[in-house]
N, C-alpha and C positions, 0 to 999 in steps of 0.2 A: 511769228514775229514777236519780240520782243522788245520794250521800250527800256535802252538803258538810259539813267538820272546819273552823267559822271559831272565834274568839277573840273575849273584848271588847279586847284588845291583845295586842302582843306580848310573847311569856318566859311563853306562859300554859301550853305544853306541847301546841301544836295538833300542830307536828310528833311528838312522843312518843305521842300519840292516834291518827295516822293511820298511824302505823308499825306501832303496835300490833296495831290493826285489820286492817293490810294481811299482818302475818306471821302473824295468827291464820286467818284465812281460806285465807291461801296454802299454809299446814300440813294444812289441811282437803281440801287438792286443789280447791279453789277454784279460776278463771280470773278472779283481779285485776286490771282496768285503773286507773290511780292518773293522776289529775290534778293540776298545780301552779298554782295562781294566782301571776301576776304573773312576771316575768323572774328568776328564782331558777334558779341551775344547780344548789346545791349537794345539793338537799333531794329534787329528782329522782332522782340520781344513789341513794340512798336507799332511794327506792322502786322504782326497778329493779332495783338487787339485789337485794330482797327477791320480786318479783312474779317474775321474770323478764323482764317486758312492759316497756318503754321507755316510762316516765312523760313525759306530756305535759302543756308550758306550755300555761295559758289566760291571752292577754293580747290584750286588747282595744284597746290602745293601740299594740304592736308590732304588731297584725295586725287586727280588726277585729271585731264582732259577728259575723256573717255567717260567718265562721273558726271563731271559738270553739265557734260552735252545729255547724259540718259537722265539725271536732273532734274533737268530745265521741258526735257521732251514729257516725258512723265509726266509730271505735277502741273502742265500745263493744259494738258488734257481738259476738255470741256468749260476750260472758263473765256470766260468773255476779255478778259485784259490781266498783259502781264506785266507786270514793274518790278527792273531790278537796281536795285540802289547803289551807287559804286562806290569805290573808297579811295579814299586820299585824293589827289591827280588824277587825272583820266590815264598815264601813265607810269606813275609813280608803283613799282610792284617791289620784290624782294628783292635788296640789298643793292637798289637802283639801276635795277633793268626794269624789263616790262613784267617778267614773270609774276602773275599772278595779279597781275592790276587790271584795272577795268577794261582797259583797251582790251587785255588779252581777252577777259573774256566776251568782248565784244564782237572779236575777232574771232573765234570760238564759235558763236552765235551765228555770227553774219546778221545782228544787229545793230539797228539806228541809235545815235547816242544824241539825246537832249543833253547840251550842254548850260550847266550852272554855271554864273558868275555873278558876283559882288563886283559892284560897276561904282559902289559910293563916292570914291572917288578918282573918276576917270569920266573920260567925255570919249571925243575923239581916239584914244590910246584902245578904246574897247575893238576899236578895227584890225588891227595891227596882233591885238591874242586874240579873236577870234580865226583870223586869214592864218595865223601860224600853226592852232590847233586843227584847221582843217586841213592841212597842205603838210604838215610834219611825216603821217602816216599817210598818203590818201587810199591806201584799203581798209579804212573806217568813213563811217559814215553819219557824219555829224548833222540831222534831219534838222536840226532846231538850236536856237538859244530862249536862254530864260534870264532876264535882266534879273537879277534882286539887289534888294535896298536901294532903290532908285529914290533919287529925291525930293523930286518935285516934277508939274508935267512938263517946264521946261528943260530940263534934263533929260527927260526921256527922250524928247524931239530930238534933244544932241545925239544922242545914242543911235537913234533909229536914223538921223540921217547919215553917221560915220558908219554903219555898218547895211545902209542900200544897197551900196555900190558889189559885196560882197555876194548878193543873192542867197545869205541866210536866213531861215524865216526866223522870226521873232514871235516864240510859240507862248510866251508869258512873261508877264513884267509885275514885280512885288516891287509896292510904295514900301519906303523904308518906315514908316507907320503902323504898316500892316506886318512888320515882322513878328511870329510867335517866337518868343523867347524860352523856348523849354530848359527845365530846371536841371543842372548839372550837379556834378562832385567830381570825387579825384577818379575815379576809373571810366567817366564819360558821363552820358545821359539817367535823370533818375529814374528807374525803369515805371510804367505805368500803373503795375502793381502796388506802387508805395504812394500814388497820385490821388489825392481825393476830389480833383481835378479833373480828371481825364476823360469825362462825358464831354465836359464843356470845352474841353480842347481838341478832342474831334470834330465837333459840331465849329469850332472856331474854324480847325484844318479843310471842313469840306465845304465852309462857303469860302476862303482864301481858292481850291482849287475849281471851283465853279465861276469866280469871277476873275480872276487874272491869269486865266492861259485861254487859248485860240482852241477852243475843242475841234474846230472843223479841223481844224490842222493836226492835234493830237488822236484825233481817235483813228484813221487808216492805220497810224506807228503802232497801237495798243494790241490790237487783236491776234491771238497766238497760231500759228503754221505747225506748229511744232505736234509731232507723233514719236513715241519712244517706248519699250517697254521696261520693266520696272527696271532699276539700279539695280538691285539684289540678284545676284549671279543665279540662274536655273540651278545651279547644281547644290544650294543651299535648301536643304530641307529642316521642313519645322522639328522640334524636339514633338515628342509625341506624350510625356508625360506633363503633365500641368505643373509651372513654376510662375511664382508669384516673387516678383521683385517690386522692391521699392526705391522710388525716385525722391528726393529729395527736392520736395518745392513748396516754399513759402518767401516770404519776401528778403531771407537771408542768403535762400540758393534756386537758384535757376536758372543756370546758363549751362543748356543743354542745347546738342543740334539738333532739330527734327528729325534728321536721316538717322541718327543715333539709334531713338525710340522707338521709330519704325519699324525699324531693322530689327530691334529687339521683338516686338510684337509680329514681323513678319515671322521670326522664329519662333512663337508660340508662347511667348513670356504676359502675361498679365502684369500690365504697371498699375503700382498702387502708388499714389499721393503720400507722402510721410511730409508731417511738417514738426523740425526738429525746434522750432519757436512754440509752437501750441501742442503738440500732441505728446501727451503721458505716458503713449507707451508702444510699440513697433505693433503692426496688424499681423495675424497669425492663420495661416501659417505666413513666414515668410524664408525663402529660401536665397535672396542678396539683394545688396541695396546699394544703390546708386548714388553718391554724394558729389551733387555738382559743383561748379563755384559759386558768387556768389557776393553777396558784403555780410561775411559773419564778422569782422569789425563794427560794424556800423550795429549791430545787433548784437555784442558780446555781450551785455549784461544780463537779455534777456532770454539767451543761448546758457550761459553758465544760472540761471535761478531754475530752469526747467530742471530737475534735480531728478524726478521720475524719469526723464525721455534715457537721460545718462545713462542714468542705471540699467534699464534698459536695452542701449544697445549698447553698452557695455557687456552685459548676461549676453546678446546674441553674440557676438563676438567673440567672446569666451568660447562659445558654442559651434564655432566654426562657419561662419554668414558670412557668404563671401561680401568680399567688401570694397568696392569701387570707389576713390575716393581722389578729386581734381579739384587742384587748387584751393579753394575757399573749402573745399571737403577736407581735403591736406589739415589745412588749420584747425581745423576743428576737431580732430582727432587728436591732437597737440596736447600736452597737460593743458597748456591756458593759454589765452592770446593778449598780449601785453599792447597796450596801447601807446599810441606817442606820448600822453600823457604820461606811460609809466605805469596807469593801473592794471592787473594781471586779474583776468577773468578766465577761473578754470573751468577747462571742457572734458573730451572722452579720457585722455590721457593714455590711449595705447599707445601713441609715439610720446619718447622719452625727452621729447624737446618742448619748447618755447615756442612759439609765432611770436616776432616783432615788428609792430608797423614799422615804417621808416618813410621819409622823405625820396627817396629814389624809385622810380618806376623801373624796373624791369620787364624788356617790353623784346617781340620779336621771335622770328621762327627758328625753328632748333632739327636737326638731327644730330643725331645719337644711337647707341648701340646698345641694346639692354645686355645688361652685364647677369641682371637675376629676375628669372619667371617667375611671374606672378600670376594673380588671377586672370592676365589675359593676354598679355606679351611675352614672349618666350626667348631665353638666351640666346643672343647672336644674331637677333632680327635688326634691321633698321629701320628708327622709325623717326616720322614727321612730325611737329607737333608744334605751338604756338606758346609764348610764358607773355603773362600782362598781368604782375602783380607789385605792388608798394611793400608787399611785407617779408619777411624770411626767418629761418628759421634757425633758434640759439648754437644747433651744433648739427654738421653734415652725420648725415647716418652712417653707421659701423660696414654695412655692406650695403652699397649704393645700388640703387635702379639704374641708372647710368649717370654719362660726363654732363651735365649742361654748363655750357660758356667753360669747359676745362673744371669745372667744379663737381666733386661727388652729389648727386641730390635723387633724393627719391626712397622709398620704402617699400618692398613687395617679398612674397611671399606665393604660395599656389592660393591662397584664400583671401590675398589682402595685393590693392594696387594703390600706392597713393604719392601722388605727386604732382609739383607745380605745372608740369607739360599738360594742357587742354589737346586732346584728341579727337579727330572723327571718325567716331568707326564706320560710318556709310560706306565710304571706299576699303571699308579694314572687314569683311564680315566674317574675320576669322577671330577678331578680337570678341564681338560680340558672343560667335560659339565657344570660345574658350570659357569665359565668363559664366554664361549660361550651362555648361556641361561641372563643373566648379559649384554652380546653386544648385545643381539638380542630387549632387552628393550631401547635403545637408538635412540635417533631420534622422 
């Protein structure tokens, strides 16, 4: 069993609920596996510092049913509580059905969903969306609600006597006093890595989760049923020669899926740490390198003074290293990345364009049809992928990767992938081999 944290929308505090929950338990000496609905890097990252355990995406649409359920069976193994965080609405999924929203994978699960709500201002009316969100679907199973930002204890009383009569337990109640305000920007939450904070805002998150929820009542929902074995297909076998890849992670890139990783290291790869903010010079051998996304905006200056890394992995490059490269990696490949301001901070410059912030999010799932093989996708496949970025690029490439939104975008090559689409390859581990078979020709 597992314990889904959904919403009736989002800003309702689902993330502040499952953190909570996650550093309370994790204090306890608990073994925390934390799951994220939907393509979200930021809110993972999160949950992994807090559990210690590498918080895993459920996405049904990057990967499949079939994934999600070997997943969640998997990674659940031997711990004591599982929490999966849900996103948007409890049914809010792609393009306004259910697919791919919490519900589905609740449904999926055949688990209990605690339901978040922002009650601040409502009394009575809190009856009326709780009774609709249980009776909408009734093959979910909504175990619990969790008041937040409640505002005083006569409000509460209002609340808990408008919602008796429904027979939902009221598994936690957040004073609006006690709300943690975690620190934002434009692509969501600041991730904890950039936090100089972030002790004390755990140690905040796990007495908020030790004092304002019903443990008698939450810990039966916690505990995991779940048996499965690995996601990664039997018929994949490891590379038998030693390759050494590097991931790009410092506080400019690191939005990576855990299944990704694994996958790569289930296949015999060695990941190496590259931090293109501090480090002078790539580690050697090195046979391809991973460029996640990321905020290399937010760190252009200090991205374009690193004058040695350039160089660099420019020389590997030259040299044929295969070259993975999503989204925030995209840009950074770019001659420069020009800011709203206007200032242009020049980076690798193997792609013949510009990065320019902008004012417009570009947000949402994509298929597409790769037009040119690359280091891992191959002509004529279809593939799934997720686009969440502010910035774009001065001029579409001369031979595109594929259409996204009707538009050319993308750059690839057999030694080079780079573009705005975020991919998981968990459910893809043919992408990972292609990749890897590509670094293993190098040198």
């Amino acid at each position: 069993m597992a314990l889904v944290i959904a919403g009736d929308r989002s800003g309702v505090g689902k993330t502040t609920v499952a953190l909570a929950l996650n550093a309370a338990l994790t204090a306890r000496g608990q073994r925390v596996q934390t799951f994220k609905v939907g393509p979200d890097y930021i809110d993972p990252l999160f949950h992994t510092a807090i559990s210690g355990r590498p918080c895993r995406n459920l996405d049904v649409i990057l990967t499949s049913p079939d994934y999600v359920c070997a997943c969640v069976g998997y990674h659940s193994q031997g711990m004591d509580a599982v929490l999966i965080e849900g996103v948007m609405g409890l049914f809010d999924g792609r393009g306004g059905s259910h697919e791919g929203s919490t519900a589905h994978i609740a449904q999926l699960l055949q688990a209990p969903i605690l339901l978040v709500l922002d009650v601040q201002k409502q009394a009575a009316s809190v009856a009326a969306v709780v009774y609709g969100f249980c009776h909408y679907d009734p093959s979910l199973q909504i175990a619990g609600v969790v008041l937040n930002r409640v505002a005083s204890d006569r409000h509460r009383q209002l609340l808990e006597a408008a919602l008796a009569p429904l027979g939902v337990p009221i598994v936690g109640v957040l004073y609006r006093d006690q709300a943690l305000a975690l620190p934002s920007r434009h692509l969501g939450l600041v991730p904890p890595q950039e936090s100089r904070e972030f002790q004390a805002l755990g140690d905040r998150l796990a007495h908020l989760g030790n004092t304002c929820f019903n443990w008698e009542q939450l810990t039966p929902l916690l505990a995991p049923e779940f048996s499965a074995p690995s996601p990664l297909p039997s018929s994949v076998t490891p590379f038998s020669s030693p390759l050494h890849i590097g991931i790009a992670q410092d506080s400019a890139f690191h939005f990576y899926y855990a299944d990704t990783l694994d996958l790569l290291q289930q296949l015999g790869a060695t990941l190496i740490p590259v931090s293109p903010l501090k480090d002078a010079k790539l580690p050697t051998p090195l046979h391809g390198l991973l460029l996640g996304g990321g905020f290399p905006e937010v760190f252009a200056a200090e991205l374009a003074a690193n004058h040695p890394f350039l160089g660099a992995l420019r020389q590997a490059i030259q040299g044929g290293l295969a070259l993975y490269a999503e989204c925030g990696g995209l840009m950074y490949l770019c001659q420069s990345l020009r800011t709203l301001e206007g200032e242009d901070y020049p980076l690798v410059g193997h792609l013949p364009v510009v990065a320019e912030m902008g004012n417009r999010l570009t947000l949402g799932y994509r298929q597409t049809t790769v037009l040119q093989t690359t280091v891992c996708v191959q002509v004529g496949e279809t593939v799934q992928g997720h686009e969440f970025h502010y910035s774009r690029l001065s001029q579409p490439s001369p031979r595109p990767l594929w259409q996204l939104n009707g538009a050319p975008e993308g750059w690839g090559n057999p030694r080079l992938h780079a573009s705005y689409l975020h991919l998981h390859w968990g459910g893809h581990p043919q992408w990972a081999m292609r990749f890897l078979q590509q670094a293993a020709r190098v040198g």
